[in-house]
LOVEX-911544 format. One line per field, with one value per residue (C-alpha): residue in one letter; y, x, z. Coordinates in steps of 0.001 Angstrom, whole numbers. Each point is the difference from the previous one (the first is absolute). Layout:
<koltis>
rest c(A,...);
north c(Y,...);
east c(X,...);
up c(Z,...);
</koltis>
This chain:
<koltis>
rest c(X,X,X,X,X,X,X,X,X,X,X,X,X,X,X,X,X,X,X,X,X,X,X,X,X,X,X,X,X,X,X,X,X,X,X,X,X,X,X,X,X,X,X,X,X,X,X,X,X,X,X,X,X,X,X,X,X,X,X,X,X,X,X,X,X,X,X,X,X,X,X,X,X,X,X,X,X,X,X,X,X,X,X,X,X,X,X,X,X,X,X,X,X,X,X,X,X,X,X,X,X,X,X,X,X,X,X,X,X,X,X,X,X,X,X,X,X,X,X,X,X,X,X,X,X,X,X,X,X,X,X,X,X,X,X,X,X,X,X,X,X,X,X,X,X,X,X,X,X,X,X,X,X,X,X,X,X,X,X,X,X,X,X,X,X,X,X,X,X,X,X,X,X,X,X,X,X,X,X,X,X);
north c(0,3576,2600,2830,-1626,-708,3176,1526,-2362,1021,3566,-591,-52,-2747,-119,-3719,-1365,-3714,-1957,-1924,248,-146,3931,412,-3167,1757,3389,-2079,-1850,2613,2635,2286,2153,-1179,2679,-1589,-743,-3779,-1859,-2126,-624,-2298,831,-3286,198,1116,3305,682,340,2440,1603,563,1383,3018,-619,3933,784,-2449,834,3573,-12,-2483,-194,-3510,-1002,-2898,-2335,-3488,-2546,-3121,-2960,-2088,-3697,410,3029,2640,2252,2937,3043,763,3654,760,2436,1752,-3895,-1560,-2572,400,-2647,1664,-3745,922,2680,-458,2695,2718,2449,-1343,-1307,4228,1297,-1528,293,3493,418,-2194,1777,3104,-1007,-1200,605,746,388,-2803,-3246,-3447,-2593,-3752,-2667,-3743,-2158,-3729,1154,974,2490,1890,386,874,2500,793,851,2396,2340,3683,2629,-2869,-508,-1749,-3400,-3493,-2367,-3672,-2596,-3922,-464,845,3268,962,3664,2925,803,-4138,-1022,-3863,-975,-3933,-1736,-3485,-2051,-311,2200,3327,1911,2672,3079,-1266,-997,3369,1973,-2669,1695,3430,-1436,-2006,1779,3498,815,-2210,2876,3282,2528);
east c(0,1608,-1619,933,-1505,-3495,305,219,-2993,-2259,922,-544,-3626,-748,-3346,-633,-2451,-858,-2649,-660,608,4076,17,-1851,2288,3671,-967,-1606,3705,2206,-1880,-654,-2967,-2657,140,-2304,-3342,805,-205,-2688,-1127,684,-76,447,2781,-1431,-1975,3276,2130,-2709,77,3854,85,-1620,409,52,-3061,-2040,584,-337,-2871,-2408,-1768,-642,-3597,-2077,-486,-1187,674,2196,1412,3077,406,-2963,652,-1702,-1518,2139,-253,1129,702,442,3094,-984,56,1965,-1931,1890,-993,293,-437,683,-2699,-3114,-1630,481,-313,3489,1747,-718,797,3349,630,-263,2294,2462,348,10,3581,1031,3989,-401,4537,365,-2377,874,-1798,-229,-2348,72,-1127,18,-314,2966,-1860,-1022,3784,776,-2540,1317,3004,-666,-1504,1336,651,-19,3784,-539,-2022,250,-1532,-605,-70,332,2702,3526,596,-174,-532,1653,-2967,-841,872,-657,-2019,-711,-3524,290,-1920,-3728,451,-660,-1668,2879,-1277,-2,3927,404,-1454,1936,3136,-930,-1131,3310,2572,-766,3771,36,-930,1810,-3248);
up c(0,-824,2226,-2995,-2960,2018,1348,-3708,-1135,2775,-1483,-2895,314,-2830,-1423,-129,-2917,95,-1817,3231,3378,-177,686,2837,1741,-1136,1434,3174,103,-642,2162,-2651,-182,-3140,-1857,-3205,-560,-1045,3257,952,-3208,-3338,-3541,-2736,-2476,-2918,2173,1093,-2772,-1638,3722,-22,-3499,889,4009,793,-2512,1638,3390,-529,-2660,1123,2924,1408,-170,1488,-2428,1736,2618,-610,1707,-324,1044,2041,2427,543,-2411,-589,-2064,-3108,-1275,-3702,-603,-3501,-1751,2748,2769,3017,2662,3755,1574,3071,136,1555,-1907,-2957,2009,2359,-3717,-1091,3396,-12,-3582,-142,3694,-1854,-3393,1881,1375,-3449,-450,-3829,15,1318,-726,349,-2493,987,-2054,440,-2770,-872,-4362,-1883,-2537,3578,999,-3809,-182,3791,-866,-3260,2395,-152,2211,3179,726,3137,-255,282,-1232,2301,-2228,456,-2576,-453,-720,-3632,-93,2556,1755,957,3492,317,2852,-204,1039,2027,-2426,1601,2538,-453,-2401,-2000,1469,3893,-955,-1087,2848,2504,-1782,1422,3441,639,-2230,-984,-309,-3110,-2516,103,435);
</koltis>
């Protein structure tokens, strides 16, 4: 552990963006304040990349509206919020009126000079299109293969055993130190 370097992350005041809950369980790890809207939430692959292509135009354009409830693998029902064309699934909300309420506190702390961009994904043409992105210098992308492009961090999956995106939110809960944010 170097005192210095943490000390120069925590003032750094990184933005984290994550398509799952990998944000919100770095900045919990590390100490760090969230300072994104992306925590406590999930957004699939294909959402996301459209998301991250224009990632400051739809934060700042659109406001999130109510769009339905859904459920996943039998839990609760949870809200989901529609970001100009982007579903963004707050499932651990209990209503849209929390999922808004903290949306809107989180973007309001948004560090726009400094944002940090991680995605997992089990589909090579998501990583691809991952890493054409522009204009987001600091990424990674989990993936369950070896490395292949310079934004691709392997993270492996016990066969049977997990599903991919619990394996890559363990990453941030045990070993947070393992990207350079």
């Amino acid at each position: 552990f170097n005192y210095a370097s943490y000390m120069e992350l925590k003032n750094a005041r990184a933005s984290i963006v994550s398509d799952l809950c990998w944000g919100g369980f770095a900045s919990f790890q590390l100490g760090l304040e969230h300072l994104s809207p992306f925590k406590n939430l999930f957004i699939t692959d294909n959402d996301y990349i459209r998301l991250l292509r224009d990632l400051r135009g739809y934060c700042e354009n659109y406001e999130p509206v109510f769009k339905e409830f859904a459920t996943a693998d039998g839990a609760n029902p949870y809200p989901v919020m529609m970001l100009g064309d982007v579903p963004l699934h707050f499932n651990h909300a209990d209503s849209p009126e929390d999922a808004l309420q903290d949306w809107n506190r989180r973007l309001a702390k948004m560090n726009w000079d400094n944002v940090f961009v991680e995605m997992g994904t089990k589909y090579p043409e998501f990583s691809a299109a991952f890493e054409e992105l522009d204009g987001l210098p600091n990424r990674v992308c989990f993936v369950p293969w070896e490395p292949a492009r310079p934004h691709e961090l392997r993270i492996s999956q016990p066969f049977g055993r997990w599903q991919y995106f619990d394996m890559v939110n363990k990453t941030a809960m045990e070993n947070p130190f393992m990207v350079d944010l």
